[in-house]
LONU-461220 format. One record per residue: x, y, z of N, C-alpha, C in turn. Coordinates in steps of 0.1 Angstrom, whole numbers, plus 2048, in hexadecimal, padded with zeros to 3 digits. Layout:
REM residues N
<rec <X; Y; Z>; <X; Y; Z>; <X; Y; Z>>
...
END
This chain:
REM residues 263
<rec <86B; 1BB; E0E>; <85E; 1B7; E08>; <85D; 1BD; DFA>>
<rec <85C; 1B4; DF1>; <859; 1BB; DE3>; <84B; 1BA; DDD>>
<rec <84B; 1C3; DDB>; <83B; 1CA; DD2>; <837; 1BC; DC9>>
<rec <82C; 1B9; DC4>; <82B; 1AE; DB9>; <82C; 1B3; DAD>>
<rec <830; 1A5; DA7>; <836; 1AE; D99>; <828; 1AC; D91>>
<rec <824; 1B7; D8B>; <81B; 1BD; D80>; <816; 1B5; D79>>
<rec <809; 1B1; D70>; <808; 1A7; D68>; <806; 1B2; D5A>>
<rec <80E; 1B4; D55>; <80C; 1BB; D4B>; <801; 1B8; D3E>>
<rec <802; 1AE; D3F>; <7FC; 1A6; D38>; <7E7; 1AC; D37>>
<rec <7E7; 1B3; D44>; <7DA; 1B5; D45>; <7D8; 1C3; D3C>>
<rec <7E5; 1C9; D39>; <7E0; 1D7; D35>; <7E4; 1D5; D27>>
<rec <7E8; 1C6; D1F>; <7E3; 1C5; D12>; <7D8; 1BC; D0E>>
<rec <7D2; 1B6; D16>; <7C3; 1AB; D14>; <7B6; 1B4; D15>>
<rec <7B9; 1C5; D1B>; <7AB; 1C7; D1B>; <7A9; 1D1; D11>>
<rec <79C; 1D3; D09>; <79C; 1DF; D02>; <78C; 1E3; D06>>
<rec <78C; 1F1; D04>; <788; 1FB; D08>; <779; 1FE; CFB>>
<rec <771; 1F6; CFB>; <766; 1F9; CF0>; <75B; 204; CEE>>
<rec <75A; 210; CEB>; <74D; 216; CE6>; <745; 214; CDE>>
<rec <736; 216; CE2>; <72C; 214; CD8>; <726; 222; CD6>>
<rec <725; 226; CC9>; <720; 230; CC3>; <721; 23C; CCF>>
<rec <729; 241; CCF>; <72E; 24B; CD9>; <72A; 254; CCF>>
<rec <723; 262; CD9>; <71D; 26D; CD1>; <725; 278; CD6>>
<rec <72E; 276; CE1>; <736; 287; CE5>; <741; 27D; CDA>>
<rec <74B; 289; CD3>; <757; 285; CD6>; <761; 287; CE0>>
<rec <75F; 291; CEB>; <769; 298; CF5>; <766; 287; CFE>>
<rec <75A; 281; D00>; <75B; 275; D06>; <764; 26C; D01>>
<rec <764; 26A; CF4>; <76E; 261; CEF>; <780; 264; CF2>>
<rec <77E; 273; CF1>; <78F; 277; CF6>; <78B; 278; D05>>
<rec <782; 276; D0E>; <783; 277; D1D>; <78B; 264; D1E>>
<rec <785; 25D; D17>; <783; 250; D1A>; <793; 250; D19>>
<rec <795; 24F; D07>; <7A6; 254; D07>; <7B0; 256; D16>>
<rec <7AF; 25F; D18>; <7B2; 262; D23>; <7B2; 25B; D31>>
<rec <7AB; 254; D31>; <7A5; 24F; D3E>; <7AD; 23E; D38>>
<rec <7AF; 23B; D31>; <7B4; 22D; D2D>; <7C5; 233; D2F>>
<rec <7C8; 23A; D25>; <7D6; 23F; D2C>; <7DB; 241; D3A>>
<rec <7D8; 244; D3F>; <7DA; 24A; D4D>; <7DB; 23C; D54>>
<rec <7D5; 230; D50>; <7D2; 227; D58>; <7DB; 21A; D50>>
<rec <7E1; 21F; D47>; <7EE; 218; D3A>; <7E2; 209; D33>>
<rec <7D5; 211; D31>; <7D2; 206; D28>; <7D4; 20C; D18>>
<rec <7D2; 204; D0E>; <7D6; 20D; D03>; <7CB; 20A; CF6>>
<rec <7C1; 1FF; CFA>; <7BC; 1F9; CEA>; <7A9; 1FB; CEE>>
<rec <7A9; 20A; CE4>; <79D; 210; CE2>; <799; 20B; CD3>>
<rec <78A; 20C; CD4>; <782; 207; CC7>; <771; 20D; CC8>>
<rec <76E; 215; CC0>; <761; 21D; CBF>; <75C; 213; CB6>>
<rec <74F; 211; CBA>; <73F; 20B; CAF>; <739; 216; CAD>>
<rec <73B; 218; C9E>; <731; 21E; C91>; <730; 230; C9E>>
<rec <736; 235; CA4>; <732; 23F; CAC>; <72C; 24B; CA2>>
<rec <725; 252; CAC>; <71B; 25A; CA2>; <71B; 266; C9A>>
<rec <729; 269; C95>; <730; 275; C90>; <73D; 26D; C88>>
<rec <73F; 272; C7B>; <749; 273; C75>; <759; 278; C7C>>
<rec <762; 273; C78>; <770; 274; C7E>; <76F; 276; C8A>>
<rec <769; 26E; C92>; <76E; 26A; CA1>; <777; 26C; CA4>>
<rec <785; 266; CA3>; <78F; 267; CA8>; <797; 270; CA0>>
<rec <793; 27A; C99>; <79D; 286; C97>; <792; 291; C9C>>
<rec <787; 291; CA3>; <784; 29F; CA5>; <78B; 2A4; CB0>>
<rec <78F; 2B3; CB0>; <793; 2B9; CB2>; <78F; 2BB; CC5>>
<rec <781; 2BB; CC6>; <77B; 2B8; CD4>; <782; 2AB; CDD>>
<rec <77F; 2A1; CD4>; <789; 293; CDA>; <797; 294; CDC>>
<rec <79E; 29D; CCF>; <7AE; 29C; CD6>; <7B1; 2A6; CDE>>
<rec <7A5; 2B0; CE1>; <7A6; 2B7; CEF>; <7A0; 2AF; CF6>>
<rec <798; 2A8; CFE>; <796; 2A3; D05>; <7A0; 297; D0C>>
<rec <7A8; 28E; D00>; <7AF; 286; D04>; <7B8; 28A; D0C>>
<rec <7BF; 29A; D0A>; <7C7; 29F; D0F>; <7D5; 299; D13>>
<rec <7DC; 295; D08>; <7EA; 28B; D0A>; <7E7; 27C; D08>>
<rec <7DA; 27A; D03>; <7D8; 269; CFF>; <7D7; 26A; CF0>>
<rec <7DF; 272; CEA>; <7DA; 274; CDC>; <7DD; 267; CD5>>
<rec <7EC; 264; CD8>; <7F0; 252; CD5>; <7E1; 24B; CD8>>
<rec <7DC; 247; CE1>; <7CF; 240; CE2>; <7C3; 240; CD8>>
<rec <7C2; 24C; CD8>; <7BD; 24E; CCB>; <7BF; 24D; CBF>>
<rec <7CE; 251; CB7>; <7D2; 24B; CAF>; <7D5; 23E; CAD>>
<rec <7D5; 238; CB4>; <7D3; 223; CB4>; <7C7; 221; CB2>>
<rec <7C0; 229; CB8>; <7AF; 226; CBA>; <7A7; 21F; CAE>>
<rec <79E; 214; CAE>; <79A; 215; CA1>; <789; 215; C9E>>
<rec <783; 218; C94>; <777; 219; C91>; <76D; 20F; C89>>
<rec <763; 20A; C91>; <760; 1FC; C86>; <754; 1FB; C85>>
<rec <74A; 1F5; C81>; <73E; 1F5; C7A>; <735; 1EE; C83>>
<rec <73D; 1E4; C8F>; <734; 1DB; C90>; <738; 1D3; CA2>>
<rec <72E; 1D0; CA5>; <734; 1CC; CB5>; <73D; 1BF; CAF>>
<rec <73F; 1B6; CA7>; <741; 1B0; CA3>; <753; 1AF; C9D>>
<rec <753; 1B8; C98>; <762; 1BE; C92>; <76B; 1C5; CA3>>
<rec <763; 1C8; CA7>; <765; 1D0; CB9>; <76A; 1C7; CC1>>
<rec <766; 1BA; CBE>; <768; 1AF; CC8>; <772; 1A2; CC4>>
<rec <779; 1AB; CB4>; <77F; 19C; CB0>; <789; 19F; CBB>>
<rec <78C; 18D; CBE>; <799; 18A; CC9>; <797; 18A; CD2>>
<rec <78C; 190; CD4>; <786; 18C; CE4>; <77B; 183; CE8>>
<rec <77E; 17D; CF2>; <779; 16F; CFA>; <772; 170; D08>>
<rec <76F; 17D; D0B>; <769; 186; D1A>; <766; 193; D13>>
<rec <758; 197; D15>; <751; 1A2; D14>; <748; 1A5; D21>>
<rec <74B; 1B2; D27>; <746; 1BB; D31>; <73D; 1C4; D2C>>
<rec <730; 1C2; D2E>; <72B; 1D1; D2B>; <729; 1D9; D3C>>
<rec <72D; 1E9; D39>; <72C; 1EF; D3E>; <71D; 1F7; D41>>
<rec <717; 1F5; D50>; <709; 1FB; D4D>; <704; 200; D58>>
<rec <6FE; 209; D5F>; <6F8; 20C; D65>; <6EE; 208; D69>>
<rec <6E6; 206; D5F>; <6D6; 1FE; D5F>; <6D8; 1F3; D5E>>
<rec <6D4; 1E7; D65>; <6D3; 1DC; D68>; <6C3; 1D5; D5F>>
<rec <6C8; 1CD; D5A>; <6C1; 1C6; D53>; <6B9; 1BA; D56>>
<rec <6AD; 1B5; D55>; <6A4; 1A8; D59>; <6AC; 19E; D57>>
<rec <6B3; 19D; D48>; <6BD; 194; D43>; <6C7; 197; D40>>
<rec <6CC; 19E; D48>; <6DC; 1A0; D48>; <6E6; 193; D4C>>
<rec <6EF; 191; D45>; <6FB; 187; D4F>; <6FF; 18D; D5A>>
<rec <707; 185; D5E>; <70B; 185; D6D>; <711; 192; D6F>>
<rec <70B; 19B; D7A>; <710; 1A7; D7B>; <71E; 1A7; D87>>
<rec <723; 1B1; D7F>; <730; 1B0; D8C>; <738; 1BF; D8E>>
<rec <740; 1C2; D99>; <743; 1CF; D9A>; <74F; 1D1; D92>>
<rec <758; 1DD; D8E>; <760; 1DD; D8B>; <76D; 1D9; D91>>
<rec <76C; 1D7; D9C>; <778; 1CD; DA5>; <777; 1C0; DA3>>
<rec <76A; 1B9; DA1>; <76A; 1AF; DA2>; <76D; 1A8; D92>>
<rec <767; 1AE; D87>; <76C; 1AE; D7E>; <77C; 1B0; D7C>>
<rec <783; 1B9; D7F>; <793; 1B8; D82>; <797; 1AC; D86>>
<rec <796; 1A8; D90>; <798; 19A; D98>; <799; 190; D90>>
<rec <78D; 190; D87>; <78A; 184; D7E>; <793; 187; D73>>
<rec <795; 18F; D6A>; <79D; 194; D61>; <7AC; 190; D62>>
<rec <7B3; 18F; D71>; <7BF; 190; D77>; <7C1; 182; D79>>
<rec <7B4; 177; D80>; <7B7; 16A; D82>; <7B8; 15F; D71>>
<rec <7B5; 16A; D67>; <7AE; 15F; D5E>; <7B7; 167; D4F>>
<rec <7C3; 165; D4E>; <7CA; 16B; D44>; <7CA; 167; D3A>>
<rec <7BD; 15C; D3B>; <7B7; 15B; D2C>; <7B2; 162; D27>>
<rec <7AD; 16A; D2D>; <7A0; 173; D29>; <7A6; 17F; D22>>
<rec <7A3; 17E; D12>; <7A4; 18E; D10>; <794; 195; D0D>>
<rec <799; 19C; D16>; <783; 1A7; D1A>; <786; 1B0; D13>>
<rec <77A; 1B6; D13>; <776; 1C2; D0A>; <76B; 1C6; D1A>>
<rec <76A; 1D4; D1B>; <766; 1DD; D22>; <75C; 1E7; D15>>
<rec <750; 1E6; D17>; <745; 1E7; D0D>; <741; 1F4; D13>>
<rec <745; 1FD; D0D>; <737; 20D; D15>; <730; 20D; D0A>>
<rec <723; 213; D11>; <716; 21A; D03>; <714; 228; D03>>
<rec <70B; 22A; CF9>; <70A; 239; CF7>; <708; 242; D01>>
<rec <70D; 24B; D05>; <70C; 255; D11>; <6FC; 253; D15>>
<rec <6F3; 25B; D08>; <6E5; 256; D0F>; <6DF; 24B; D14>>
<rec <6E0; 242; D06>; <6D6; 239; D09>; <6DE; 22D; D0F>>
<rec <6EE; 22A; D10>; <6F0; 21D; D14>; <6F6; 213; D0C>>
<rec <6F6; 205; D12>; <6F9; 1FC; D09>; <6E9; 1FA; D03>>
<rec <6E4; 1F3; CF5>; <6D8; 1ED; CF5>; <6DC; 1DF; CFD>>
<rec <6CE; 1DA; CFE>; <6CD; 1CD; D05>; <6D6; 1BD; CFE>>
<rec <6D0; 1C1; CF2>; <6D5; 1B4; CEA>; <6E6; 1B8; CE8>>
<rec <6EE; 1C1; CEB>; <6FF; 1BF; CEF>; <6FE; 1BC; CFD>>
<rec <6F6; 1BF; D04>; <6F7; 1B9; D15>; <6FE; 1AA; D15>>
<rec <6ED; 1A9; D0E>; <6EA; 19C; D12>; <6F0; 190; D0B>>
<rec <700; 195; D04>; <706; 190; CFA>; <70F; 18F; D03>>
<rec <713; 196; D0C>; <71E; 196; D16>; <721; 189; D1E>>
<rec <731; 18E; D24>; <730; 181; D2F>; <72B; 188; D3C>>
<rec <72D; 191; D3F>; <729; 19B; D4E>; <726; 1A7; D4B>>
<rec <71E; 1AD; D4F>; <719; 1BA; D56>; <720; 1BF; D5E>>
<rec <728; 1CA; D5F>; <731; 1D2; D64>; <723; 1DC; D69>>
<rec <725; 1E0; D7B>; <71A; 1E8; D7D>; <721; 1F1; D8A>>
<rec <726; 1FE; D8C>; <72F; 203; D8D>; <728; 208; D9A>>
<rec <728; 202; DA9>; <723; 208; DB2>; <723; 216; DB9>>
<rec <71A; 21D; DB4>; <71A; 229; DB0>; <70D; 22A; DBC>>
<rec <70D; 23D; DC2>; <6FF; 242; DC7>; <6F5; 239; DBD>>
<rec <6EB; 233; DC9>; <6E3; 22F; DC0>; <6D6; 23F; DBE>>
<rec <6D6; 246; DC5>; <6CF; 252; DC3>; <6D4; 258; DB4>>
<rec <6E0; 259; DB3>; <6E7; 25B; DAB>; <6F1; 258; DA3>>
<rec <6ED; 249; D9C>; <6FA; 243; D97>; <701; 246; D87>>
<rec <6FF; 250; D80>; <700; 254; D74>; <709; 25B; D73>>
<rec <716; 254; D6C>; <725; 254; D6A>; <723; 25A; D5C>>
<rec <72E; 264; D58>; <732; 26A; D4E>; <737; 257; D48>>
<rec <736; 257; D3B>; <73E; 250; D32>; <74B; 24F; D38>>
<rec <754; 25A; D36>; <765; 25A; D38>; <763; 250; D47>>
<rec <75B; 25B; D55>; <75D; 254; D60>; <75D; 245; D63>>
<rec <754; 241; D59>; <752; 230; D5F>; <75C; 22D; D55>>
<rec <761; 22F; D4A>; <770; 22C; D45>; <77A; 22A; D4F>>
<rec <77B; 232; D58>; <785; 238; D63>; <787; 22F; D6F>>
<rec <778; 22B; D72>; <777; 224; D7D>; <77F; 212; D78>>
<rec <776; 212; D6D>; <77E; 205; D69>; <78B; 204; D64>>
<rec <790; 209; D61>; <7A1; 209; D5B>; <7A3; 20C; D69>>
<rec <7A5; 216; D73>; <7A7; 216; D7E>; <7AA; 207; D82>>
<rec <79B; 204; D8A>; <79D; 1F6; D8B>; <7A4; 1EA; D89>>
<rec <7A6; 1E4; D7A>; <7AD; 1E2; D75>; <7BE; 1E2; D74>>
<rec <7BF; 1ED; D74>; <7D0; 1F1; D77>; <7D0; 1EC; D89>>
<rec <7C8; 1ED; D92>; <7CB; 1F0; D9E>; <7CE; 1DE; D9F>>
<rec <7C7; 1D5; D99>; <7C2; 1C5; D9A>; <7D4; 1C2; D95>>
<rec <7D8; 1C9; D89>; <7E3; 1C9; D7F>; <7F2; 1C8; D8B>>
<rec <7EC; 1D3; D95>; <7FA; 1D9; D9C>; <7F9; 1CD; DA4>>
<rec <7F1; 1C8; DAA>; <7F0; 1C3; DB5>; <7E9; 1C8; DBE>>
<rec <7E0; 1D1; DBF>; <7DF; 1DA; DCB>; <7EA; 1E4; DCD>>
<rec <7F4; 1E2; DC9>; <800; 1ED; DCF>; <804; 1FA; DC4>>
<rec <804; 208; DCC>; <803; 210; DC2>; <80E; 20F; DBA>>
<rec <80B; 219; DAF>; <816; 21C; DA4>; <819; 225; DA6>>
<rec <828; 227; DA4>; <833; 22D; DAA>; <838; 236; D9B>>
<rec <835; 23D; D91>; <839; 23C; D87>; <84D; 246; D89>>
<rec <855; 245; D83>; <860; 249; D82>; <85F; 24F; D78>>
<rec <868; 25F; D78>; <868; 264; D6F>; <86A; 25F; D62>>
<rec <867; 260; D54>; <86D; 25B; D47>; <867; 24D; D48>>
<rec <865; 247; D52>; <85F; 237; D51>; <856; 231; D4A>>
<rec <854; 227; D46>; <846; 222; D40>; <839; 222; D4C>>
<rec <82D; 226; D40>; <821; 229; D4C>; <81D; 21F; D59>>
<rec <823; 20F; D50>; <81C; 204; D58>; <828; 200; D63>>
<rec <834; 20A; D62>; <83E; 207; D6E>; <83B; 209; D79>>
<rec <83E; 204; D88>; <83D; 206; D93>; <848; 20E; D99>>
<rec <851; 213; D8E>; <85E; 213; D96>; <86A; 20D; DA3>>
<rec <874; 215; DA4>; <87E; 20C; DA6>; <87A; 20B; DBA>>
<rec <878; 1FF; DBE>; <875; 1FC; DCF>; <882; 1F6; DD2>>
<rec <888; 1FE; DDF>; <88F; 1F5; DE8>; <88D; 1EE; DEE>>
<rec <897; 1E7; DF7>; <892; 1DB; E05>; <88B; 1E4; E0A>>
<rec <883; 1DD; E0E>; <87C; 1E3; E1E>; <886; 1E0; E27>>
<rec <887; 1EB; E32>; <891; 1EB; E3A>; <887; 1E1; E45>>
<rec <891; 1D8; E4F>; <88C; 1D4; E54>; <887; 1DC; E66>>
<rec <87F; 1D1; E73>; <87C; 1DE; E7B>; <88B; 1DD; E84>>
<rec <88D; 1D8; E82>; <89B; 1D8; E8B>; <8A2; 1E3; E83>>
<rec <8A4; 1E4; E77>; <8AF; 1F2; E71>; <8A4; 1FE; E72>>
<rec <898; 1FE; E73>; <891; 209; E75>; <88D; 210; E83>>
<rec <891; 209; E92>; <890; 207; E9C>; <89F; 20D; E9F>>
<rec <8AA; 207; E98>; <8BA; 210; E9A>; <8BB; 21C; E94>>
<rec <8AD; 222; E88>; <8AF; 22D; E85>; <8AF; 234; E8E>>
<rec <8A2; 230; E94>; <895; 23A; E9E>; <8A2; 23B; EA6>>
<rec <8AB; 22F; EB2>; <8B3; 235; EBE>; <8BB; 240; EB5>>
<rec <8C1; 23E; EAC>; <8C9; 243; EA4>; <8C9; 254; EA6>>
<rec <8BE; 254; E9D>; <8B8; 263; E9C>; <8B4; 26C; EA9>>
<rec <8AB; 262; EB8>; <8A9; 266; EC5>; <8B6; 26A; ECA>>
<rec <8C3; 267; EC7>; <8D3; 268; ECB>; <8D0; 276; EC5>>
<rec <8D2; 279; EB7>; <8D5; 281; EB2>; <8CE; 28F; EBA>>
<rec <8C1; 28D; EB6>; <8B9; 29A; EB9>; <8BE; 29E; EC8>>
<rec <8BE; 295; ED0>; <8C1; 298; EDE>; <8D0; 2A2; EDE>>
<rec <8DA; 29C; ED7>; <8E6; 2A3; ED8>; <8E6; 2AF; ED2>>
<rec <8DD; 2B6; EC8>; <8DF; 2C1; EC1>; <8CF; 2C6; EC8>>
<rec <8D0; 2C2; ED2>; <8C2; 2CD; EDA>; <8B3; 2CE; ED6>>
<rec <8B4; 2C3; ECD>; <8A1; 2C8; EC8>; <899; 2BE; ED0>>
<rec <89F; 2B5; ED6>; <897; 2AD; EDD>; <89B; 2AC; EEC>>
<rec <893; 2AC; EFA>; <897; 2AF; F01>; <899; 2A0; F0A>>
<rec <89E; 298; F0C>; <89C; 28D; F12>; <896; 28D; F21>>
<rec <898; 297; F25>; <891; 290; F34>; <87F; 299; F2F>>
<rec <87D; 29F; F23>; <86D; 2A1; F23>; <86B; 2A0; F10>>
<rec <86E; 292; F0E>; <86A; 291; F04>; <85F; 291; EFE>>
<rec <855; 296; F03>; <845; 294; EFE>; <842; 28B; EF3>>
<rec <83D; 28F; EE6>; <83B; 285; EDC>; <841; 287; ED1>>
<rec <84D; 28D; ED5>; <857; 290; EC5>; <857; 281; EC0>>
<rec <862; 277; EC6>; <861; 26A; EBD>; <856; 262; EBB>>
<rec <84B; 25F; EC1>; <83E; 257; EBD>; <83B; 261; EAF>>
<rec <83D; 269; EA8>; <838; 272; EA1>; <83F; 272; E97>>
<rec <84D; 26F; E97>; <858; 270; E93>; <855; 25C; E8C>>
<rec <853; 258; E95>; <84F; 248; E8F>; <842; 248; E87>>
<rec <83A; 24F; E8B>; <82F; 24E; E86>; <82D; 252; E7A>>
<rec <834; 260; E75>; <839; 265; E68>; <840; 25B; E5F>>
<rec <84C; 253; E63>; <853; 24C; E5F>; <84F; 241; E5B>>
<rec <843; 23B; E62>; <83C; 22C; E61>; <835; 22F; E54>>
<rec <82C; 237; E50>; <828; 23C; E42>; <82F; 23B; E39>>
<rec <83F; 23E; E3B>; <844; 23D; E31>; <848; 22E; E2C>>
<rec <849; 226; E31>; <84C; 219; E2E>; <85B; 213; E2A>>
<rec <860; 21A; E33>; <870; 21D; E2F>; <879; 212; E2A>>
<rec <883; 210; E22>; <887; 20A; E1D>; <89A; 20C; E24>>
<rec <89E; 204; E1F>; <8AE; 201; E2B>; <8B5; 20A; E23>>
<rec <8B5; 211; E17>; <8C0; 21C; E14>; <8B6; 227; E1A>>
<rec <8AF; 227; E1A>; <8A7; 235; E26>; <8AC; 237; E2D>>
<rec <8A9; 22A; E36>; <8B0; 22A; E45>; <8C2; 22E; E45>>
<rec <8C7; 227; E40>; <8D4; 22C; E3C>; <8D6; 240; E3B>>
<rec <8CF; 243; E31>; <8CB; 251; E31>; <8C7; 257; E3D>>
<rec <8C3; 254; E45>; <8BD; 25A; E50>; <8C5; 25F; E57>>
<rec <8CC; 24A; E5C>; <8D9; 24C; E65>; <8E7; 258; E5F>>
<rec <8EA; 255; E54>; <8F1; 25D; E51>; <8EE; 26B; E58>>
<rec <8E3; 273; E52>; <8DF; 280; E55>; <8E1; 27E; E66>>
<rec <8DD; 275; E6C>; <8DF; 276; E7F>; <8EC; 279; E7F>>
<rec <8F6; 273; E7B>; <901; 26D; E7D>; <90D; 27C; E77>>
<rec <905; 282; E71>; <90D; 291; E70>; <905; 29A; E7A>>
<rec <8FA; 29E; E7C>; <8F3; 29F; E87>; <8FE; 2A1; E94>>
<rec <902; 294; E93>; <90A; 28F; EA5>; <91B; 296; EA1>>
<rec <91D; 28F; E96>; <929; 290; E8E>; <933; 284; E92>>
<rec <928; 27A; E95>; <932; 26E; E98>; <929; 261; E93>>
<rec <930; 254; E95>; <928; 24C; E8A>; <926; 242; E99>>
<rec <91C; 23F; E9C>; <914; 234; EAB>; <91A; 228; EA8>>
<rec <91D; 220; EB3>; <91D; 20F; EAE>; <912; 209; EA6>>
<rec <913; 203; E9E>; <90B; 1FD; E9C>; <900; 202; E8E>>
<rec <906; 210; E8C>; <901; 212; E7F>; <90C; 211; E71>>
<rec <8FE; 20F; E66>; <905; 208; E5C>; <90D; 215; E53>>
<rec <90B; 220; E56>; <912; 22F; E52>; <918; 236; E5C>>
END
C-alpha cells in the first residue's frame, strides 16, 4: 500500500496574513508555527511597532523560523496583503451577524485541497481587538476554530498552529509525516511495501519456532506471549524488508533457515 502522494502545491498557494499585530514575539510565534507545518509566505498589515521583523523578541520567538521572517514582508494595506490571491479566510472567534460562510479549520483544508485554484490568504487580527468587521465581511469564509466555548480564546501563534496544522494534514493526505534526517520539511520519507498477511503470519510461525527452541516460550503453556507479540507488531504496520528482518533475527535464534522463508 502506498501513502498518497503530497500536493505540494498547497504549501505554496497559502499565505499567512497579519493585521496590525501589537506583540512582536507573536509575529516570531506565528513564524514558527508556519515553519514547523512547511508553509513559508508571511505578510504583516501596517503592524503597530516599527521593525517588526527584525526585533529581537520576534527572532526569539520564531526560534529557527528566522528564514520566515526574513522573506516576510511588510505593507500598508489589506490590499497590497492580498495581491495574487483569489480566497480570503478571516480568522475569528467572534462570529459576526454578517459574516460569510463560516467554516472549521478542517473543512476549510478540504476545500483548499479540492480546489487548486485557489490561492488563500489566512487573515489573523490584532491580538486584542480582532479582525474589524469590514475585512470580515470582505472575506470569502470565516474560519471559527471549535474551541471551549466557556473558553475559546486562542493566543495569535495558537490559531496559526491549528490552521497550518490542518492544512498540512489535508496536504499529506491524512497520513503522517515521516520526516528523514537532512530531508525537506514537506517530505514523507522513504515507505516500503507493506508486507503482505500471509508474509506477516510466516513471520509470527517463524518467530513462535524460534522462541520455543531457545526456551523463552513454553509451548504446551503458552499464555499470551504471541497475541502480544502480534499485537505489538500490528502497530507497527510492517513492511516486507521488516519481515525479512525479523525472520532473519528467528532464523539465527534457531541457527537454521525454515522452509519456506525468504532469509
Amino acid at each position: 500500500m502506498n501513502l498518497p502522494e503530497i500536493n505540494t502545491n498547497l504549501f505554496k498557494r497559502l499565505r499567512f496574513i497579519l493585521v496590525e499585530t501589537s506583540r512582536a514575539g507573536n509575529i516570531g510565534a506565528v513564524a514558527r508555527a508556519m515553519k514547523t507545518m512547511g508553509f513559508t509566505d508571511l505578510v504583516l498589515v501596517t503592524p503597530r511597532f516599527e521593525g517588526a521583523l527584525d526585533d529581537p523578541e520576534a527572532i526569539a520567538f520564531a526560534s529557527g523560523a528566522g528564514d520566515i521572517l526574513a522573506s516576510a514582508r511588510v505593507v500598508g494595506s489589506m490590499a497590497e496583503a492580498l495581491q495574487g490571491i483569489n480566497f480570503a479566510a478571516a480568522v475569528s472567534a467572534r462570529l459576526r451577524e454578517y459574516s460569510p460562510p463560516v467554516l472549521t479549520p478542517r473543512a476549510l483544508a478540504g476545500q483548499l485541497l479540492a480546489q487548486p485554484e485557489l490561492h488563500a490568504a489566512l487573515i489573523f487580527g490584532n491580538e486584542r481587538f480582532g479582525l474589524p468587521n469590514e475585512i470580515v465581511e470582505q472575506c470569502n469564509v470565516l474560519i471559527n476554530i471549535p474551541a471551549n466555548p466557556d473558553y475559546s480564546s486562542l493566543n495569535l501563534s495558537q490559531a496559526a498552529q491549528v490552521l497550518a496544522y490542518e492544512c498540512r494534514m489535508a496536504a499529506l493526505g491524512g497520513a503522517p509525516s515521516v520526516r528523514q534526517p537532512g530531508g525537506d520539511a514537506n517530505d514523507i520519507g522513504f515507505q516500503g511495501e507493506a508486507a503482505s498477511v500471509a508474509q506477516i503470519e510466516g513471520m509470527y510461525q517463524h518467530l513462535e519456532q524460534a522462541l520455543v527452541e531457545i526456551g523463552f516460550l513454553d509451548a504446551s503453556n503458552p499464555r499470551k506471549l504471541m497475541p502480544r507479540l502480534k499485537r505489538m507488531f500490528a502497530r507497527a504496520q510492517l513492511e516486507q524488508e521488516e519481515v525479512n528482518i525479523l525472520r532473519g533475527i528467528a532464523r539465527h535464534m534457531t541457527g537454521r533457515r525454515p522452509a519456506g522463508s525468504d532469509k
